[in-house]
Backbone of each chain as ProteinMPNN parsed JSONL, in Angstrom:
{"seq_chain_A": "XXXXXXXXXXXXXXXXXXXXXXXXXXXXXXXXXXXXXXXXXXXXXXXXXXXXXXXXXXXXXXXXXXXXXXXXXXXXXXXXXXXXXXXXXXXXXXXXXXXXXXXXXXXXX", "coords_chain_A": {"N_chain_A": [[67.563, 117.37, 81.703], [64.308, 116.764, 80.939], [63.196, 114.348, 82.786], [60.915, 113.845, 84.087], [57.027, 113.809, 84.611], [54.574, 116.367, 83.515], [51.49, 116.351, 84.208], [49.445, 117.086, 81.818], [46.756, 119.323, 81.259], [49.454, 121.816, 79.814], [51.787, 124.073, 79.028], [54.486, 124.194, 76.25], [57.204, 125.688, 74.661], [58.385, 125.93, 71.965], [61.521, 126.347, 71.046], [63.434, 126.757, 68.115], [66.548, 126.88, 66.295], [69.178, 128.643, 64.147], [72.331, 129.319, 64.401], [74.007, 131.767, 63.888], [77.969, 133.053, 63.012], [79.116, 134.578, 64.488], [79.631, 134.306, 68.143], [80.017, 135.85, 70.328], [80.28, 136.006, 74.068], [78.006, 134.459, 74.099], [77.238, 131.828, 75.21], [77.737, 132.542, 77.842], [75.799, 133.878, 78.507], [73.254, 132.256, 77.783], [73.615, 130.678, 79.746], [73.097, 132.063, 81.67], [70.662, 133.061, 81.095], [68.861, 130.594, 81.207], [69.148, 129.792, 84.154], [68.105, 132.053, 84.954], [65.392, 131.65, 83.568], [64.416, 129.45, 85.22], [64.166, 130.095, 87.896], [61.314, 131.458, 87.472], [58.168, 131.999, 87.848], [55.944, 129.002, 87.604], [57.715, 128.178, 85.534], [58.259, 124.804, 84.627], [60.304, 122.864, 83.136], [63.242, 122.074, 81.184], [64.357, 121.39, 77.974], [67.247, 120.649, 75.978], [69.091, 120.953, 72.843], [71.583, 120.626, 70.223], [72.949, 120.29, 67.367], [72.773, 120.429, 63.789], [71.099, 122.403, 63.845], [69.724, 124.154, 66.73], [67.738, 122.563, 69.126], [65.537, 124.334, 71.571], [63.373, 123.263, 74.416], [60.918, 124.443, 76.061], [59.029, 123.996, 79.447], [56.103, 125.068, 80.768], [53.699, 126.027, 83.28], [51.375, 127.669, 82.4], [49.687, 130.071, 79.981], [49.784, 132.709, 81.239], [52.409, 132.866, 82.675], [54.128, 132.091, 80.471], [54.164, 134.77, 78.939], [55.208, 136.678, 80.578], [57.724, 135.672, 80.928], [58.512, 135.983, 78.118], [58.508, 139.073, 78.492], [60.396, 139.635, 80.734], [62.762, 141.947, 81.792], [65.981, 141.34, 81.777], [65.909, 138.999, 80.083], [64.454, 140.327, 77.748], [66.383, 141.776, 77.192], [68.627, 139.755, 76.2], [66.849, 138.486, 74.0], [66.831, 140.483, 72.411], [69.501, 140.722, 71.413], [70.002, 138.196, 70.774], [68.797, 138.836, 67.754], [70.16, 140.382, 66.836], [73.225, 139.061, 66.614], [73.251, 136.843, 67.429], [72.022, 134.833, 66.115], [71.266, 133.204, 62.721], [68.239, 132.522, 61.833], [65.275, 131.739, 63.443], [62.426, 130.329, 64.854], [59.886, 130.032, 67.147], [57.128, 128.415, 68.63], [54.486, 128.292, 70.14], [52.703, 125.914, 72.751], [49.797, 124.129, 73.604], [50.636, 121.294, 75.909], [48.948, 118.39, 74.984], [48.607, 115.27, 76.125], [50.847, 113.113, 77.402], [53.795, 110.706, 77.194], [56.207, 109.032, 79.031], [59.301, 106.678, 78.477], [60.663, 104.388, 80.356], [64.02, 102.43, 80.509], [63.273, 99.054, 81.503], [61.797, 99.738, 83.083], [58.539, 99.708, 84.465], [56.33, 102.53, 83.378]], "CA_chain_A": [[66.636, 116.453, 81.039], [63.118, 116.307, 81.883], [62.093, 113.167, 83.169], [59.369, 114.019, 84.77], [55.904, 113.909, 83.962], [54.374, 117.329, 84.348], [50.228, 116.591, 84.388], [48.647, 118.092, 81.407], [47.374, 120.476, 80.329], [50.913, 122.412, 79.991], [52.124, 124.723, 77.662], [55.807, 124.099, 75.405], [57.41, 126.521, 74.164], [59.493, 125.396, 71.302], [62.224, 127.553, 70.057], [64.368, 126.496, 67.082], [67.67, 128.098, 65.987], [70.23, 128.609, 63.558], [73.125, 130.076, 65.125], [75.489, 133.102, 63.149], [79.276, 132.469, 63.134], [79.086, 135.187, 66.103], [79.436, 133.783, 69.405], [80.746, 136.608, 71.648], [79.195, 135.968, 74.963], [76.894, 133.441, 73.879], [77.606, 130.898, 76.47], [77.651, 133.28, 79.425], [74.384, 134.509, 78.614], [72.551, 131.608, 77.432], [73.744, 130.145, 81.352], [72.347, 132.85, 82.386], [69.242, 132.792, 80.844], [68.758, 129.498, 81.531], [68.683, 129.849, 85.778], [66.707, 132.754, 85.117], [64.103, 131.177, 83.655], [64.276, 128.292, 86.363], [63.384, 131.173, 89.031], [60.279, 132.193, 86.886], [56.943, 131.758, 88.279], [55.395, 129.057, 86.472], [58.811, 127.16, 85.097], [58.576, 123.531, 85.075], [61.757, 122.322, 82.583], [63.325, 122.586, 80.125], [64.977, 120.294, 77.393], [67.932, 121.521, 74.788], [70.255, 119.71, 72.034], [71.898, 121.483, 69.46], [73.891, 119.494, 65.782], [72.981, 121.254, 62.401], [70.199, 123.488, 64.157], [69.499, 123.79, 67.711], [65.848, 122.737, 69.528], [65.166, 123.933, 73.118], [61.434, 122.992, 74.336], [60.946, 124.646, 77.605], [57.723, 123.898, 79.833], [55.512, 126.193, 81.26], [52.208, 125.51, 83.781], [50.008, 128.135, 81.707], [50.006, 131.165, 79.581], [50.424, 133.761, 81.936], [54.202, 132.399, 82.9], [55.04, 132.011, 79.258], [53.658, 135.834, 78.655], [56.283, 137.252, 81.721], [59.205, 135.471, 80.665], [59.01, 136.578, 77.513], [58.653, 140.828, 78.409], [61.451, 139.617, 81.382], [63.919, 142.577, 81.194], [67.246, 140.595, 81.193], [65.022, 138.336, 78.733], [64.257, 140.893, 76.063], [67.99, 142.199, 76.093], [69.037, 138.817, 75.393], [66.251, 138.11, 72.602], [67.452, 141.559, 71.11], [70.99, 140.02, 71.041], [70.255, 136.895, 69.483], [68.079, 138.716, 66.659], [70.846, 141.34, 66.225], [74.072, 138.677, 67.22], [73.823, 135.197, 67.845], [70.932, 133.784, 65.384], [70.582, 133.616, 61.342], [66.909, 132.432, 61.73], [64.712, 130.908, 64.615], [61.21, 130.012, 65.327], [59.251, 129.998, 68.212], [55.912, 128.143, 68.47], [53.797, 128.216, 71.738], [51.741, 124.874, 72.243], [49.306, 123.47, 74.717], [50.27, 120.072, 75.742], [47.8, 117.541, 75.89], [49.12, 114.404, 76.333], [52.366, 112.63, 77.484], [54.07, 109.154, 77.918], [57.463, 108.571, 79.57], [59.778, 105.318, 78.824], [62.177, 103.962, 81.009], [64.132, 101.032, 80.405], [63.371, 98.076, 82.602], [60.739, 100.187, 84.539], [56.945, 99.858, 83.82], [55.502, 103.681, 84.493]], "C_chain_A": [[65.359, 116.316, 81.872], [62.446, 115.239, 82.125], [61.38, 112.842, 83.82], [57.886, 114.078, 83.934], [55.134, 115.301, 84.421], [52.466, 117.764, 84.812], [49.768, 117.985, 83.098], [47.321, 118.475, 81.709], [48.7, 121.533, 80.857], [51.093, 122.976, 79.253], [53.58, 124.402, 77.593], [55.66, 125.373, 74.763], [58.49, 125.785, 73.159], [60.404, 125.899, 70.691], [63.747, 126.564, 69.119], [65.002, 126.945, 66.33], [68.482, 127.51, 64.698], [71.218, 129.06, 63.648], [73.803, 130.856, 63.691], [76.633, 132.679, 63.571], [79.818, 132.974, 64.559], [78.874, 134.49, 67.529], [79.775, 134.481, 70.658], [79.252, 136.856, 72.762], [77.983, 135.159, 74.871], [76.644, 132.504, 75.343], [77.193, 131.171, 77.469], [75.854, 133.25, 79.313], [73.346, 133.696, 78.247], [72.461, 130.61, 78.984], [72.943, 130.721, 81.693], [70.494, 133.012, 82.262], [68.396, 131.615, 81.028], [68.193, 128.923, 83.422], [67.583, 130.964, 85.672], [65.281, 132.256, 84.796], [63.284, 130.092, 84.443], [63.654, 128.682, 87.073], [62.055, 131.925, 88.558], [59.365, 131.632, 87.807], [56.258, 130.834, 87.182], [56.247, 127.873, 85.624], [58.587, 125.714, 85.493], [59.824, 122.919, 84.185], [61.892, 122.617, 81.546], [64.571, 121.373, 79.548], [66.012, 121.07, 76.199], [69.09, 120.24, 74.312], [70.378, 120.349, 70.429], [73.12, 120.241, 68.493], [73.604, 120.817, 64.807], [72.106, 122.8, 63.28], [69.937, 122.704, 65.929], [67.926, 123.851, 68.104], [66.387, 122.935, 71.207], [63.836, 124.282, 73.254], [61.132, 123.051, 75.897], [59.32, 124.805, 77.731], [57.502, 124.446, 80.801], [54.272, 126.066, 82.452], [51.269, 126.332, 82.987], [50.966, 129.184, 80.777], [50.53, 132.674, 79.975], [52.09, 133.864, 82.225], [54.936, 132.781, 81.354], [55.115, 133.899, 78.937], [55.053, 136.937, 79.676], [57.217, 136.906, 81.979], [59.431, 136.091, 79.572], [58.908, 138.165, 77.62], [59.735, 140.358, 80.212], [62.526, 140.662, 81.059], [65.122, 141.848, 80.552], [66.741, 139.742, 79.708], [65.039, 138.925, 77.708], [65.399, 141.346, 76.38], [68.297, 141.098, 75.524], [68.57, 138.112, 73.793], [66.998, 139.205, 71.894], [68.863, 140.968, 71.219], [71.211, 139.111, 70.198], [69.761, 137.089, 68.541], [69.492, 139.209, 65.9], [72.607, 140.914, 66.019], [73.841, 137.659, 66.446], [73.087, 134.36, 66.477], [70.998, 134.483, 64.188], [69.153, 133.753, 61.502], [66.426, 131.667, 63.136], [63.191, 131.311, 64.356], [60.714, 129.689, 66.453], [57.469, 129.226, 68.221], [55.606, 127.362, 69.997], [52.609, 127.413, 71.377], [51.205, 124.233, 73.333], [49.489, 121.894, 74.49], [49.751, 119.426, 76.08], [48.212, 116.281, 76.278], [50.525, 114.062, 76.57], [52.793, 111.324, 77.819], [56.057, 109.169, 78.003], [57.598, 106.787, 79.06], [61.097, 105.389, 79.249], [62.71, 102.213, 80.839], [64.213, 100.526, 81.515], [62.297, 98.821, 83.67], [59.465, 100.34, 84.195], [56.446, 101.211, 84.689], [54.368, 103.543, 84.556]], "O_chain_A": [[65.258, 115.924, 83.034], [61.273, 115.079, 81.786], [61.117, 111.698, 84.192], [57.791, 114.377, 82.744], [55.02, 115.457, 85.636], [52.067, 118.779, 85.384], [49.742, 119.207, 83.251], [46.756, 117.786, 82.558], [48.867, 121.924, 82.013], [50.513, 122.55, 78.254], [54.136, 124.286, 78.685], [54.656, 125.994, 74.416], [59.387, 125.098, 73.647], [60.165, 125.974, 69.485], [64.709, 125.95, 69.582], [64.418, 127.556, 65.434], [68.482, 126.344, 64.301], [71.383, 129.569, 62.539], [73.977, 130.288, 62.613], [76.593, 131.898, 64.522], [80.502, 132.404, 65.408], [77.727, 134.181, 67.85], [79.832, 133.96, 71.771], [78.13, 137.35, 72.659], [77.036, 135.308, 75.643], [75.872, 132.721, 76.277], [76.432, 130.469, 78.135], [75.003, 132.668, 79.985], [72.267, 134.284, 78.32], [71.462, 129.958, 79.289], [71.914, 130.177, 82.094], [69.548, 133.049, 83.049], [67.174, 131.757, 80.983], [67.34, 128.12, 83.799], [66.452, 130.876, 86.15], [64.28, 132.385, 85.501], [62.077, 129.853, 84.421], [62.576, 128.136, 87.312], [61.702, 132.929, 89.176], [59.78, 130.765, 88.577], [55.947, 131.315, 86.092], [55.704, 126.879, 85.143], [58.728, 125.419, 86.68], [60.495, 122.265, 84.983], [61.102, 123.253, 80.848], [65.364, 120.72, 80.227], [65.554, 122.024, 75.57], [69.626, 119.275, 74.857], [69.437, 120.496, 69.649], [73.944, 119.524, 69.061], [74.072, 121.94, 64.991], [72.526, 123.957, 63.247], [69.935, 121.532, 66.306], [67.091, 124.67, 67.721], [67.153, 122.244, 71.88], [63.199, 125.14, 72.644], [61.098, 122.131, 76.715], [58.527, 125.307, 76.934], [58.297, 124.517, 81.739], [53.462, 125.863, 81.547], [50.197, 125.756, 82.797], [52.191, 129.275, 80.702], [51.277, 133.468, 79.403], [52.8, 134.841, 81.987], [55.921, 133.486, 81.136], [56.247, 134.315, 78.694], [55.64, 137.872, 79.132], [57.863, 137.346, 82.931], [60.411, 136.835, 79.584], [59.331, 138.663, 76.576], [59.505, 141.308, 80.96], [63.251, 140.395, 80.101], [65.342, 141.707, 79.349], [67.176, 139.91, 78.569], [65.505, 138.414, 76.689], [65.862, 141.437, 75.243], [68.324, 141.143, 74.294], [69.225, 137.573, 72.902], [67.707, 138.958, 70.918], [68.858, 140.788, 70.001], [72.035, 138.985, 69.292], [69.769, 136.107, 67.798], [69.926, 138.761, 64.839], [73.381, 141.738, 65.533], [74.07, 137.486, 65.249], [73.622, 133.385, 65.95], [70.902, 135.707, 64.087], [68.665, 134.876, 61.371], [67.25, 131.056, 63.815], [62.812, 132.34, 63.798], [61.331, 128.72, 66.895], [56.652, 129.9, 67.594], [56.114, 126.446, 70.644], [51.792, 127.616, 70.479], [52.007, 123.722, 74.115], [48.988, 121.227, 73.585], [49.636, 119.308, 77.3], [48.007, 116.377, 77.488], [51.392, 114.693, 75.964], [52.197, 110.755, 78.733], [56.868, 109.303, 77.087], [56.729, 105.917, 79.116], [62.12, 105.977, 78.899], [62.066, 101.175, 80.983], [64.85, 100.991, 82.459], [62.084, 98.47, 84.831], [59.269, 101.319, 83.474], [56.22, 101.287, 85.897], [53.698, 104.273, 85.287]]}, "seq_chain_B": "XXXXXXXXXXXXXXXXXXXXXXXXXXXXXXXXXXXXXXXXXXXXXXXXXXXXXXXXXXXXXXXXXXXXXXXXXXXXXXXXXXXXXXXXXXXXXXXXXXXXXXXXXXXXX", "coords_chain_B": {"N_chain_B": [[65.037, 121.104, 58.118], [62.274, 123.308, 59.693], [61.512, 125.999, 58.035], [58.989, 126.972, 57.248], [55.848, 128.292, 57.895], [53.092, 126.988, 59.583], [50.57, 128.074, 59.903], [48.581, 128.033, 62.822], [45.557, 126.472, 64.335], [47.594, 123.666, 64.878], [49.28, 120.612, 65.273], [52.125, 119.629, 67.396], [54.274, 117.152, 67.586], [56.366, 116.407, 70.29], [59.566, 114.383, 70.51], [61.729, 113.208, 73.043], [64.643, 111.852, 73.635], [67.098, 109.515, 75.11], [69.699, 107.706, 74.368], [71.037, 104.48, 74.243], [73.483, 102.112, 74.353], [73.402, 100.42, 72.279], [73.988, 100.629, 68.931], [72.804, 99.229, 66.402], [71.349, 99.396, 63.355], [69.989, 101.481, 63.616], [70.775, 103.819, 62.742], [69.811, 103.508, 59.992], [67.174, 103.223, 60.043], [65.866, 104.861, 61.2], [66.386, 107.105, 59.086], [64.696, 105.702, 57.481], [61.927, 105.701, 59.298], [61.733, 108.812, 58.977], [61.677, 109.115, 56.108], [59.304, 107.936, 55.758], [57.01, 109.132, 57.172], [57.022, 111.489, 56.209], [55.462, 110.604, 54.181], [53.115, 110.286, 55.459], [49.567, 111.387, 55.594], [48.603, 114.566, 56.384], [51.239, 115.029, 57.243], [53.526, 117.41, 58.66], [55.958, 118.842, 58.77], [59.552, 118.38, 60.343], [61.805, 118.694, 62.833], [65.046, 118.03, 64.241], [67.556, 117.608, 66.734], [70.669, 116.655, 67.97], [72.763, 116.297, 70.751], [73.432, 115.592, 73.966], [71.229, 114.593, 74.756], [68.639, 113.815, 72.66], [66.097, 115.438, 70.411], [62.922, 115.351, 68.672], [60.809, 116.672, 66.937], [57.944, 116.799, 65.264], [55.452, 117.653, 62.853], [51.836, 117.994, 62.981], [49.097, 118.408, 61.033], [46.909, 117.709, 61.699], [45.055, 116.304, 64.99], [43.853, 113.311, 64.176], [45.944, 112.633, 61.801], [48.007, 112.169, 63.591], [47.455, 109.632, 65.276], [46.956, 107.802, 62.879], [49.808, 107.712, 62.082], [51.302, 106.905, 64.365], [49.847, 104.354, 64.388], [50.918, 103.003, 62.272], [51.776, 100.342, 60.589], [55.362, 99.635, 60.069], [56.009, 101.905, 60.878], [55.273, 101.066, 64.296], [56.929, 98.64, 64.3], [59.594, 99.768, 64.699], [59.135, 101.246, 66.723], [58.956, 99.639, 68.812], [61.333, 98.523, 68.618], [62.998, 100.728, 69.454], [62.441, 101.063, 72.036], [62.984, 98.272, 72.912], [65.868, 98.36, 72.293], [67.484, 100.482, 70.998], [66.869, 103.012, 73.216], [67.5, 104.338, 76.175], [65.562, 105.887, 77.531], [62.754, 107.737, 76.939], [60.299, 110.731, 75.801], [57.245, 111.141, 74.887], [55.139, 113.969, 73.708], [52.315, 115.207, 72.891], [51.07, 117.576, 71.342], [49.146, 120.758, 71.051], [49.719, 123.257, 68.519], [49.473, 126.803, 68.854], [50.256, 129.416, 68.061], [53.092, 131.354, 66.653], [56.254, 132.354, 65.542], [58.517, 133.533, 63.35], [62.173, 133.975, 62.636], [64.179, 135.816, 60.677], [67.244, 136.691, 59.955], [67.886, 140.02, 58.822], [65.874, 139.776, 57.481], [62.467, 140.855, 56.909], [59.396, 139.556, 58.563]], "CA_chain_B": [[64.645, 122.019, 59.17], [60.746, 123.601, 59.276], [61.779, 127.17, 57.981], [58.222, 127.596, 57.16], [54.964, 128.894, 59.372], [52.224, 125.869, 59.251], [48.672, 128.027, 59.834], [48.039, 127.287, 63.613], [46.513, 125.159, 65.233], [48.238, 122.772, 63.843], [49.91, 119.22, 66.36], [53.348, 119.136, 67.416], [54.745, 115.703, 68.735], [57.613, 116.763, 70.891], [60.139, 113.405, 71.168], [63.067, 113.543, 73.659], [65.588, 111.105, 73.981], [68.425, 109.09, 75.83], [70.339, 106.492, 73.317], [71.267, 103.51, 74.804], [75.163, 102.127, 73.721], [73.118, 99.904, 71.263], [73.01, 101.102, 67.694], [72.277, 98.466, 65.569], [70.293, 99.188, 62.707], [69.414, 102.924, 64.308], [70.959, 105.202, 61.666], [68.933, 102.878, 58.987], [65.607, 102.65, 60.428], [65.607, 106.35, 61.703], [65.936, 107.537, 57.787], [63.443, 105.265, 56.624], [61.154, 106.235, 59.388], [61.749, 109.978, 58.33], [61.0, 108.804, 54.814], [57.622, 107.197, 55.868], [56.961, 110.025, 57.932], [56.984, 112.46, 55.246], [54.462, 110.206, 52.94], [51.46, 110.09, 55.525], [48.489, 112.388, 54.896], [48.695, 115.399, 57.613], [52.419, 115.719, 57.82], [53.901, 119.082, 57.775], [57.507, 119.06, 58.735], [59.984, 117.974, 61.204], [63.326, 119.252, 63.394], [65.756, 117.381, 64.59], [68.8, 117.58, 67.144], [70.909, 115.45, 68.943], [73.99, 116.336, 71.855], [73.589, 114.776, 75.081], [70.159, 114.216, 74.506], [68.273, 114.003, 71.232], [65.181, 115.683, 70.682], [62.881, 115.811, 67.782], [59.593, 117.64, 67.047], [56.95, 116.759, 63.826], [54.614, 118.513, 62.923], [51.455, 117.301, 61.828], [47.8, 119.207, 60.332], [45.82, 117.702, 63.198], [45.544, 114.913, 65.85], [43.904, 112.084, 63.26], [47.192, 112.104, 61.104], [48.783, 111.728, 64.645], [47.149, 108.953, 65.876], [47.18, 106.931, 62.088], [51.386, 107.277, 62.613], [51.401, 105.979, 65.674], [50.141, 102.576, 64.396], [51.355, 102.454, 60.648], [52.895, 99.027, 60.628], [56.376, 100.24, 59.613], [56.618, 102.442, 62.672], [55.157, 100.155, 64.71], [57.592, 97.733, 65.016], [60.32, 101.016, 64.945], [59.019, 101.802, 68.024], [59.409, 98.386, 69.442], [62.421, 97.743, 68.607], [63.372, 101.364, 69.823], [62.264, 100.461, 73.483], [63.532, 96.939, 73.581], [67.207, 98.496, 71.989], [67.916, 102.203, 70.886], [66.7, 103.832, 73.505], [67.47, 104.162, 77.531], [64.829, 106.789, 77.915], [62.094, 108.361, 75.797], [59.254, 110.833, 76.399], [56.348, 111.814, 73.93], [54.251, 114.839, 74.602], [51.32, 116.118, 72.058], [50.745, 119.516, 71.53], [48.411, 121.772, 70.094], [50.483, 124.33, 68.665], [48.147, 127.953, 68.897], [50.676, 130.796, 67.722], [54.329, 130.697, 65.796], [56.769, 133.264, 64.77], [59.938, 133.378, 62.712], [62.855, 135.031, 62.585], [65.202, 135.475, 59.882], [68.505, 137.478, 59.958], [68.062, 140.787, 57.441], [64.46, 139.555, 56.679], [61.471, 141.03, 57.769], [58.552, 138.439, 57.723]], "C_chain_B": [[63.241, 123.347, 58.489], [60.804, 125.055, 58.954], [60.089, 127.719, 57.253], [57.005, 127.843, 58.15], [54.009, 127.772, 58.472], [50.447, 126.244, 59.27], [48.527, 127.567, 61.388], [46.6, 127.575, 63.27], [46.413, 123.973, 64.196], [49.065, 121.482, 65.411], [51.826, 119.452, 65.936], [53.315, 117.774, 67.907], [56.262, 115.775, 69.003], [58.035, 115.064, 71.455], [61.475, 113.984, 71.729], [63.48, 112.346, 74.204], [66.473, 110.618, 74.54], [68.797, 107.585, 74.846], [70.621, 105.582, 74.377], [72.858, 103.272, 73.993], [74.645, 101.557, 72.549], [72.778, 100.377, 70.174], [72.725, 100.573, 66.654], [71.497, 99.027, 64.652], [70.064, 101.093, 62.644], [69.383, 103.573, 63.197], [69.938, 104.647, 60.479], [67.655, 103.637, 58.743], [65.277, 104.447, 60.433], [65.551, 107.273, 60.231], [64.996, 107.08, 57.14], [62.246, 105.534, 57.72], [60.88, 108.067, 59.218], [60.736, 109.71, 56.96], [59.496, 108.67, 55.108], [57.218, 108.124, 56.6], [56.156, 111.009, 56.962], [55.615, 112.394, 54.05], [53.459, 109.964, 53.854], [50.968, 111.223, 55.699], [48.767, 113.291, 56.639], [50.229, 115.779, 58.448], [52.923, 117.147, 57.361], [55.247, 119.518, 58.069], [57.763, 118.448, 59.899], [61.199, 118.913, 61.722], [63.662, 118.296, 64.165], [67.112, 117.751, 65.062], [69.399, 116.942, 67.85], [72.492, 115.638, 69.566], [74.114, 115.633, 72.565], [72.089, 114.272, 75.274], [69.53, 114.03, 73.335], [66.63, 114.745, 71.378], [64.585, 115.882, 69.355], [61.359, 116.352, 67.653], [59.313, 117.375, 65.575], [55.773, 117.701, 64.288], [53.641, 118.063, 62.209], [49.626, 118.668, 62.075], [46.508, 118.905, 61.818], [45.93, 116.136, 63.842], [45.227, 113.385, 65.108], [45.127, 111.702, 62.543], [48.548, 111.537, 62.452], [48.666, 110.317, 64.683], [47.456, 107.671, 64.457], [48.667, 106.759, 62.006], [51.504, 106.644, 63.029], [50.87, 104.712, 65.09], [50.318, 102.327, 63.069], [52.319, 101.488, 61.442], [54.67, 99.358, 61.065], [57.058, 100.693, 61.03], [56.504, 101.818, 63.658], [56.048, 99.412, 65.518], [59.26, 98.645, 65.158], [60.824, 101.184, 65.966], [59.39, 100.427, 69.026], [60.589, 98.073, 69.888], [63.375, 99.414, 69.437], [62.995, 101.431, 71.654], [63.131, 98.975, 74.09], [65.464, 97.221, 73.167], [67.762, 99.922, 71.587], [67.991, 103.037, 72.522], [66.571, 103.505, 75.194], [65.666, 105.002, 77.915], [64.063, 107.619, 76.852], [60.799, 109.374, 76.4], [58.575, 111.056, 75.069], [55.602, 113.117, 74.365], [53.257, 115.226, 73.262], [50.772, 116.913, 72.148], [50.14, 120.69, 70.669], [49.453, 123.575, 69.655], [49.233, 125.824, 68.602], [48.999, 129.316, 68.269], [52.448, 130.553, 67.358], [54.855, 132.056, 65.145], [58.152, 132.771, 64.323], [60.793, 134.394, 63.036], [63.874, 134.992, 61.271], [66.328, 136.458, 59.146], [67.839, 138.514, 58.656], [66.604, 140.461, 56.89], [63.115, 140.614, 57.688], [60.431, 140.31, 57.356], [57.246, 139.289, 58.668]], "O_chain_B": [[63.201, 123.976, 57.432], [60.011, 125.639, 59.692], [60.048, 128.847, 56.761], [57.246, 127.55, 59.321], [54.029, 127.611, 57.251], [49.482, 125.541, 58.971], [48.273, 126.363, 61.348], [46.214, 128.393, 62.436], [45.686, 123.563, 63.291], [49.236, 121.987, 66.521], [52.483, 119.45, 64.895], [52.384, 117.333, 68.582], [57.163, 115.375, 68.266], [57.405, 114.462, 72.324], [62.162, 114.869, 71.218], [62.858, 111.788, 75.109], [67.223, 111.581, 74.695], [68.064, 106.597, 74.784], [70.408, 105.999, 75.516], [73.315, 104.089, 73.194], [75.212, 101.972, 71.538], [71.595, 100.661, 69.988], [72.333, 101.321, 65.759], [70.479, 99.332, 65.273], [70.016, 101.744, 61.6], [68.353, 103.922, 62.623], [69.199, 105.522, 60.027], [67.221, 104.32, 57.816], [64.508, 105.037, 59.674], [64.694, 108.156, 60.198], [64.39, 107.742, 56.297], [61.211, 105.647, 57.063], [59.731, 108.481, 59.372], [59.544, 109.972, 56.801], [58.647, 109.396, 54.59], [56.404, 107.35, 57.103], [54.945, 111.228, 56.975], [55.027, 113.262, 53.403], [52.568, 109.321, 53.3], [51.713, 112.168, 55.959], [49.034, 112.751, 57.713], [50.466, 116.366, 59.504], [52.83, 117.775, 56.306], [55.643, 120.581, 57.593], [56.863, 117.978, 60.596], [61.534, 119.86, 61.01], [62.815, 117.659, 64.793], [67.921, 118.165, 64.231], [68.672, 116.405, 68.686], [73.415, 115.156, 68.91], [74.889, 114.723, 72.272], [71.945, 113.406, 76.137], [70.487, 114.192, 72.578], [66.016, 114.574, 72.432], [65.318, 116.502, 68.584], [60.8, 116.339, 68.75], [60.157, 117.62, 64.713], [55.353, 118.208, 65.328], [53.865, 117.687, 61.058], [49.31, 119.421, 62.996], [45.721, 119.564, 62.498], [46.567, 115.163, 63.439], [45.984, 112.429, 65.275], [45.452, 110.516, 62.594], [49.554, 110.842, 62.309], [49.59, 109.652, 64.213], [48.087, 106.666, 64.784], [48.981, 105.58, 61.842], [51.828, 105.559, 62.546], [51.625, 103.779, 65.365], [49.797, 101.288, 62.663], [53.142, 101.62, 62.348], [55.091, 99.304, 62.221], [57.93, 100.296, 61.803], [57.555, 101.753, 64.295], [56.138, 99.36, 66.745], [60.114, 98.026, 65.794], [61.986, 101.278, 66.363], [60.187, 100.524, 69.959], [60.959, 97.587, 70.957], [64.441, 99.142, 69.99], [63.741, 102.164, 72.304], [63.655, 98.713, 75.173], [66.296, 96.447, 73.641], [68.751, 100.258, 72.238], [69.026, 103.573, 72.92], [65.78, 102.653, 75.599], [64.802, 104.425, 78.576], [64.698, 108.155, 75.944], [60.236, 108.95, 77.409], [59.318, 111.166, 74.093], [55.499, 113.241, 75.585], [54.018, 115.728, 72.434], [49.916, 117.108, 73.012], [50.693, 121.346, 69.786], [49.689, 124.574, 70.333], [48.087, 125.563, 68.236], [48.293, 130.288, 67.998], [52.999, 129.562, 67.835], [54.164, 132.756, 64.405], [58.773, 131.828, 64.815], [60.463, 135.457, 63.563], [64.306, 133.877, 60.978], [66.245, 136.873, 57.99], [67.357, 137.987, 57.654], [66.267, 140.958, 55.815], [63.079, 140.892, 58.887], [60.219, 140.189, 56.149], [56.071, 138.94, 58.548]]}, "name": "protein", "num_of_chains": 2, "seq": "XXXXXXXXXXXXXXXXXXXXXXXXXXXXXXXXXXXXXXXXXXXXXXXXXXXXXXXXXXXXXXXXXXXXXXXXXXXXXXXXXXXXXXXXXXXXXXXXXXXXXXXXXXXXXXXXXXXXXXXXXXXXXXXXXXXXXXXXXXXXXXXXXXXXXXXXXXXXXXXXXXXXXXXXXXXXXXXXXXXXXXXXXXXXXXXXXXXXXXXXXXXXXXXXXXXXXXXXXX"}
């Protein structure tokens, strides 16, 4: 969970899924993809929560980062997996953010 | 769920969540602000998921239909009451979305 504030401007990446009944190896490799993109150049967090359709909204410091995760080897096998595997449909939409406000209960930020 | 492409740039408003034990009212309020959501000028869809976190993402035409949300009455006191009781933890972020693809099993778009 990111509860941090990360100083915009920032870029989101927002990717939104529909999973296939297929799940072989899902798990492993979605772990995996997950630290990898931690170790990116560039990575600041990332948020995920999955019911009917899943959202994860991972944040970036610029365009260049977002641009070299996604041509990441391990990266594009896994996208080709989830086009050809894991996912009916998904969307992706890359977004500069400009603004942000944190609340915590009981704590004035 | 936003299975269509919106034309960037176009405004996300990425919310992410932590519930509180209190849900009074929640499931109510949270469909009728959907509802009211849907009827002001510059909306263009939403997604919604919720595990260990909740997270949801609108989508609106540009930052004026943002900003008239944010203080419609209605929501307003929504939001109020979602600080003083729903919600341990909340962030907002606003985001110019700039570029957006789909995917969709067997389709080519």
């Amino acid at each position: 969970m990111t509860n941090t504030l990360f100083s915009p401007p920032y870029y989101a990446v927002i990717f939104t899924s529909v999973r296939s009944e297929y799940d072989e190896n899902y798990h492993e490799v979605s772990l995996a993809m997950l630290e990898l993109a931690k170790q990116q150049h560039g990575f600041l967090g990332v948020d995920s929560a999955r019911s009917e359709i899943g959202i994860t909204v991972s944040y970036w410091r610029d365009e260049a980062a977002i641009r070299a995760w996604k041509v990441n080897a391990d990266h594009w096998i896994a996208q080709k997996k989830g086009r050809e595997i894991w996912y009916d449909f998904y969307s992706v939409r890359v977004a500069k953010v400009e603004r942000e406000y944190l609340f915590e209960k009981d704590k004035i930020l």
